[in-house]
N, C-alpha and C positions, 0 to 999 in steps of 0.2 A: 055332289060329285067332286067339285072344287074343294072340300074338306077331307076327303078320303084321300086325293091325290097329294096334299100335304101331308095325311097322317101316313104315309106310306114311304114320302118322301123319309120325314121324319126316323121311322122305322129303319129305312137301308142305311138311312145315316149314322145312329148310335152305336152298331160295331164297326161301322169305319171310324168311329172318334176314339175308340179307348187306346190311350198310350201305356205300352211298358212299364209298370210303376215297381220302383224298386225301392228296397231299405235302406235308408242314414248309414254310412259306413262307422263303426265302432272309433275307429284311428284317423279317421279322414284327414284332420287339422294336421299330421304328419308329412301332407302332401300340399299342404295349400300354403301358396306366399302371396303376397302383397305385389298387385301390379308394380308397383315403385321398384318392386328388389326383381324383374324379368331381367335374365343375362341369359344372351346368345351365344354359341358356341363361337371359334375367334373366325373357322373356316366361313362362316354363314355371308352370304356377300348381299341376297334381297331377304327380305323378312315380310310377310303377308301377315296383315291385323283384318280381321273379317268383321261384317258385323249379321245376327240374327235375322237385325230390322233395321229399315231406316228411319226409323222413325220414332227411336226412342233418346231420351237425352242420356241416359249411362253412354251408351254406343258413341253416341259422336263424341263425350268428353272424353271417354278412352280414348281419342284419336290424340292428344295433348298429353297424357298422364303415358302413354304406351312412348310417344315419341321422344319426350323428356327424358324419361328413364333410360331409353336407348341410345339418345347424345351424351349422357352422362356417363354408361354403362359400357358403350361399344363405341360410341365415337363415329355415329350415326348424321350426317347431315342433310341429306336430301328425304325429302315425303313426297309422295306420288298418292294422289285421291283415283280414285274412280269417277272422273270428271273430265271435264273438255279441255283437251289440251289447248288451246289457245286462249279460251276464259283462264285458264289455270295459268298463263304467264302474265294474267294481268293479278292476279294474286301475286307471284314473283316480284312483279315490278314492285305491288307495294311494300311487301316485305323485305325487298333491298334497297330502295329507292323513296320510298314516299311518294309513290307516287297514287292519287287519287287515297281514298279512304274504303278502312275494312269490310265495312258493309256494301261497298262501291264494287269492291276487288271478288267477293264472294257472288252478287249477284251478277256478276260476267260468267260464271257457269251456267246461267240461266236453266237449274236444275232446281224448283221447289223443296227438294228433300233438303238442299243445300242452305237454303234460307230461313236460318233461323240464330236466337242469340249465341247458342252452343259455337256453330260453325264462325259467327261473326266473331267472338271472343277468342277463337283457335287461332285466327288469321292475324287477328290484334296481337295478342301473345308472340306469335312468329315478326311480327314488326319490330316489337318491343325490345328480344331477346336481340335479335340482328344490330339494336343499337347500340347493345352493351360490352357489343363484343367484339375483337379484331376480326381481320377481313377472313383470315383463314377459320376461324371458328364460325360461318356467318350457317345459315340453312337455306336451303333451295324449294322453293315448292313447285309441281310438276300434277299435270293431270293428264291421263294416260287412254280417254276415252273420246269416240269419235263422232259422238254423236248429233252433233251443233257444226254451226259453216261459219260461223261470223267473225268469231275474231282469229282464229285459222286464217279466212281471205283477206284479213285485215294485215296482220303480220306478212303474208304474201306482198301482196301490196303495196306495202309500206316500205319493202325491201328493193321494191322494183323502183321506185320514187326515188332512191339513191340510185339504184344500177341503169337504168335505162328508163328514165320517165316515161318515153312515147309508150314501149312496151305495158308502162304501168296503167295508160288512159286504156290504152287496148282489151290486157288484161281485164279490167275493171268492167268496161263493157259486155264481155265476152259471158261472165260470170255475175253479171248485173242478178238473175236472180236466183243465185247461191246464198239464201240468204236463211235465217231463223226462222223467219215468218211466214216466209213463204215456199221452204221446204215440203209439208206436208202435203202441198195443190203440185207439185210439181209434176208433171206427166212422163210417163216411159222418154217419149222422145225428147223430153227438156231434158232428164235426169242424162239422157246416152250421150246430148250437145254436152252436158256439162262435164263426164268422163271426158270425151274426146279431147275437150280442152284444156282439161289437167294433165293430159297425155303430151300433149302441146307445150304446155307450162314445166312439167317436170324434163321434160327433153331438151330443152329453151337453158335449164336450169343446168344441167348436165353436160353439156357440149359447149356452155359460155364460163364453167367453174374455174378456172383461174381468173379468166377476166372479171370476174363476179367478185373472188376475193381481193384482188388487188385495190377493187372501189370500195370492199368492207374489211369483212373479217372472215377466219376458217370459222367462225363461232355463229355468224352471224348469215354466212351461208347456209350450215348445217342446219340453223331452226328454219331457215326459210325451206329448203328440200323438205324436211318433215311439216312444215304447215301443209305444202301441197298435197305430200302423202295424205295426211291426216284428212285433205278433202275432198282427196279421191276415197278412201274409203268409208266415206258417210255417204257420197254418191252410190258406192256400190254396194253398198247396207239396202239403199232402197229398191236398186234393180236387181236383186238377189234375197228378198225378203221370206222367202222360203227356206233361204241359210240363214237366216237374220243372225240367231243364238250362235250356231255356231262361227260364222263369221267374225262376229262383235268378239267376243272371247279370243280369237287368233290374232287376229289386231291390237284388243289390249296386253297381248303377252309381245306383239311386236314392235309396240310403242314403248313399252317396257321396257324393254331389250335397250331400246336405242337410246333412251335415257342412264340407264345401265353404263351404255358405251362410253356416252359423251360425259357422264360424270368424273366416268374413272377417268378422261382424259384428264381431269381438273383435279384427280388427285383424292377423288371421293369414293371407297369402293365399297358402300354399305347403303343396301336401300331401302327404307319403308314402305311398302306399298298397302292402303290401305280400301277394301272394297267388300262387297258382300260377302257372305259366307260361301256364295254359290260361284264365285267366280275365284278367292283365295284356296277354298278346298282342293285337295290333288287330286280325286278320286273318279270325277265329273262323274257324280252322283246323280245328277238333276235326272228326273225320267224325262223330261225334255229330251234328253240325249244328244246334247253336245258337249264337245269336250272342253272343259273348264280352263280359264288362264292359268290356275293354279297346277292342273295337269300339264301344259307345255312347259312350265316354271321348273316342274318337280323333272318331266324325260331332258330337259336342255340341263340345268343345274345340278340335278339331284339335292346332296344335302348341301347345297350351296343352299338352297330354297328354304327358308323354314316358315312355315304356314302356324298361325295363328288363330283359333277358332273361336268363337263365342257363343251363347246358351243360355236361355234362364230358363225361370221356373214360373214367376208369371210378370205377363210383360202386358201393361198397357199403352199403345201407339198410335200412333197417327199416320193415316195411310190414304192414296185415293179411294172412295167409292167403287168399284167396279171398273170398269172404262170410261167414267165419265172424270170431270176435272174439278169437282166437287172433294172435299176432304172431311173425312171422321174419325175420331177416336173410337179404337175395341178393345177388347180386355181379352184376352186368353192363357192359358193355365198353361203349361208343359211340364209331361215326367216320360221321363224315359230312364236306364238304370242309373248314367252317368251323373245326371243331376243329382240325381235325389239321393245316391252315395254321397252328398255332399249338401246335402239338406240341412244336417244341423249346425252347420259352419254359422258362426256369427255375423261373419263381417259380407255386406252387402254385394260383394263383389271380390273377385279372387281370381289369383292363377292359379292353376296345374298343369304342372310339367312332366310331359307323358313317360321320359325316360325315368325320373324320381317314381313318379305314381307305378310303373311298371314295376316296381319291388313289391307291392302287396299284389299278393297272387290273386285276392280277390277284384283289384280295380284292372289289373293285368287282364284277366277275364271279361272284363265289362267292357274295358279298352279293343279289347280285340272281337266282338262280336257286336251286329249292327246294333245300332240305337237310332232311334227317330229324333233326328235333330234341329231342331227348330231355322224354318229358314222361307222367311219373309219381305218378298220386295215392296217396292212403291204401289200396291195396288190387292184390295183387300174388300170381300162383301164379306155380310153379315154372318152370312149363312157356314161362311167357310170354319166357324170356329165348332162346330158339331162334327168335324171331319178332321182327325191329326193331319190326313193325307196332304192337305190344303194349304199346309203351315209349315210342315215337315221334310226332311228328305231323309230316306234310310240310308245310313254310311257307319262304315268300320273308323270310328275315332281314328285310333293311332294311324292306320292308315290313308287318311283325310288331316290329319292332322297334327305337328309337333308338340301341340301343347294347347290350353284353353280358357276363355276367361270366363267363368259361370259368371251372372245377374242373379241375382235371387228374387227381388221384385224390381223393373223397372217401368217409368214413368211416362208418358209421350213429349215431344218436340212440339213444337207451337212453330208453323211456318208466317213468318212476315208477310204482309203484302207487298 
């Protein structure tokens, strides 16, 4: 009985797995350039680099090779990860400061997908370049996600220790267990104490702002206001887990924004933001159905926004297990028309850019009607590679997308302990 009910299983599964497979474009190599040579439009003010998977090394090295090119190309200084914003200013620190080391700075986003030599070498790099170069050419790194408390209530804190010590024991007590570790046991009524008293703290924060700045800085107020944001909205991620997607998604287009803001105050009006396929896309494709960062990016900016997609053909990765915290390598294949129009391309990795490729009437057609396009987070069974549905999301390229950078075969990430 146990053997039918898999050979049945089996059965529903293999026309849910067959992808779109389309033919090698004739001219293709007409339309493809070299990551190195991406040039944005002059209007474009955020730029969105996606990735497939997380958990492949093409994808994260693209995060250095896309960025390089666009401090060279457009005069690009800030990067923003899909990552915790208060781990992510302790990247900052090291990459203008020295302070503490890359592998140090990287695992303060306490995100495994994050830890690995790819990401280590990205941050090193970002240290390096800062040292070579005057203060106005320097880079900024920035993480835009809300998902961690820790160094968020640390930065808080820390701030309060200059403005009003007593306030800072208080504080501290108040929010004693706002913490990494023990976020996940938190109960309704701890998580509601601990809104309340960000309500407290941002208000605290708000009616003392001159007095605040006169003990610091306008600069240094402004990240403290945003630490608290940022931990009021991991608070309400959790008492609101029913909106979880959607929620997470309007937050990171609102931390977005306000990095946006404070950059340009500094004179910086070009931004990298780099994060999955399912959160850069404009289309909010996901059958999940919420609506993507990339969709509030594209209705607040329009073509200020240019989104950046990515794609292979076959990718082997590294992912969790199912829900548990255990990690495996899998291997799976993708065709949909768009790749494989681009199948006989040489070179291991490429752009296309969808307004050039929109001159052959045949990629124009492929561009404009859906394709199954490969899109994979931190969490992955076996089973799911018998099934495109599992791996894929169906979206209209050019409308999801300005432009894209196929993989042809890529490799997995190796996460450190």
């Amino acid at each position: 009985m146990k053997l039918c009910k898999y050979i049945l299983f089996f059965f529903v599964l293999i026309p849910l797995s067959a992808c779109s497979n389309g033919e090698p474009l004739e001219n293709a190599s007409q339309y493809v350039e070299s990551v190195n040579d991406i040039n944005i439009p002059n209007d474009v003010q955020i730029i969105g680099l996606g990735e497939a998977t997380h958990g492949n090394i093409e994808f994260q090295e693209m995060k250095r090779d896309v960025f390089e090119t666009l401090i060279q190309n457009n005069n690009v200084r800030v990067f923003v990860l899909e990552a915790d914003f208060g781990g992510g200013q302790q990247i900052n620190q090291f990459i203008l400061h020295s302070i503490g080391t890359a592998q140090e700075a990287v695992y303060a986003l306490d995100y495994d997908i994050y830890k690995t030599n790819q990401m280590i070498d990205l941050v090193q790099w970002m240290h390096d370049y800062n040292a070579s170069v005057s203060n106005d050419e320097k880079i900024y790194f920035y993480g835009n996600d809300m998902q961690r408390y820790d160094y968020s209530k640390k930065g808080l804190l820390d701030y309060y220790e200059v403005v009003d010590s007593d306030l800072a024991k208080e504080y501290s007590s108040l929010l004693e267990d706002a913490t990494n570790d023990r976020m996940l046991e938190l109960t309704a009524q701890e998580l509601t104490e601990i809104n309340n008293h960000m309500d407290q703290i941002i208000a605290d924060l708000q009616e003392k702002q001159s007095e605040y700045v006169q003990l610091s800085s306008d600069e240094e107020y402004a990240f403290t206001l945003q630490y608290a944001q940022v931990i009021k909205q991991r608070t309400a991620l959790f008492l609101n887990e029913d909106q979880y997607a959607d929620l997470r998604d309007q937050y990171l287009a609102e931390n977005l924004e306000w990095i946006v803001k404070f950059e340009q105050a500094r004179g910086h009006d070009k931004v990298l933001v780099s994060g999955h396929n399912g959160h850069i896309e404009k289309t909010s494709a996901s059958p999940a159905g919420y609506e993507s960062m990339g969709s509030y990016l594209d209705e607040k900016y329009g073509s200020q926004y240019y989104a950046i997609g990515t794609d292979f053909i076959t990718s082997e990765f590294q992912s969790k297990k199912g829900n548990s915290k255990e990690r495996d390598v899998y291997k799976i294949t993708n065709h949909n028309e768009l790749v494989d129009a681009f199948s006989d391309i040489n070179q291991n990795m490429f752009y296309v850019d969808f307004e050039e490729a929109s001159q052959s009437e045949a990629l124009q057609s492929i561009l404009s009607n859906e394709q199954q396009m490969a899109n994979i987070g931190d969490q992955f069974s076996f089973w799911y590679k018998f099934a495109s549905r599992f791996y894929t999301i169906k979206m209209t390229p050019i409308e999801a997308y300005d432009g894209i950078i196929i993989v042809k075969e890529a490799v997995p990430t190796e996460v450190k302990e």
